[in-house]
C-alpha positions, 0 to 999 in steps of 0.5 A: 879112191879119194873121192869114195873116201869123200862121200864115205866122210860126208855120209859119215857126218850128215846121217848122225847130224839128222838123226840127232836133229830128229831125236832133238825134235822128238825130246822138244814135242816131249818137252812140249807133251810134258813139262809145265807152261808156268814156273814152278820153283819147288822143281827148279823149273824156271827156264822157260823154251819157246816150243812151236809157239808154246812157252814150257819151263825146264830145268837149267839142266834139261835146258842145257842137254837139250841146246848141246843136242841141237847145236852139235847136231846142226854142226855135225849135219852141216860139216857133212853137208859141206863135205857132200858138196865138196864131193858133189863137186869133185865127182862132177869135174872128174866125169867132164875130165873123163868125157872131154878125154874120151872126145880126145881120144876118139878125134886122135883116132879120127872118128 
């Protein structure tokens, strides 16, 4: 039961963490198709972004909104990746401990 509950967790965590990091990287080429590669102060967009190797100008708010994405979305993949691991982990000691009683059981049956 707690192992379900586990692997329910690590789901739970990592499938929002990559799907998050996929939106963030589908909002950076956005940025990258859209916004200008020069400052322009009429717009507010003096913040510059680093975009596969091309510098863009945004918004102090857009560039905001685009870092919280990503951070959170790496945090909340990376704690279901750590709980995956965990249930990886237990799973795989609970099927030796299973394995080693079977041996148990069939040497006290003698065979």
């Amino acid at each position: 039961m707690r192992l379900t509950m586990l692997k329910f967790f690590a789901l739970l965590f990592l499938l929002p963490g990559l799907g998050g990091l996929v939106f963030s990287a589908m909002v950076s080429t956005d940025y990258l198709e859209n916004l200008p590669r020069t400052p322009v102060p009429s717009a507010h967009r003096m913040t510059p972004r680093d975009v596969h190797g091309v510098v863009v100008f945004q918004t102090v708010q857009e560039d905001a909104r685009l870092s919280i994405m990503e951070y959170s979305s790496v945090s909340v993949f990376l704690i279901g990746l750590l709980l995956g691991i965990v249930y990886l982990e237990k799973w795989s000691s609970s099927r030796q401990t299973e394995a080693e009683m079977e041996v148990d059981l069939l040497e006290e049956a003698g065979i």
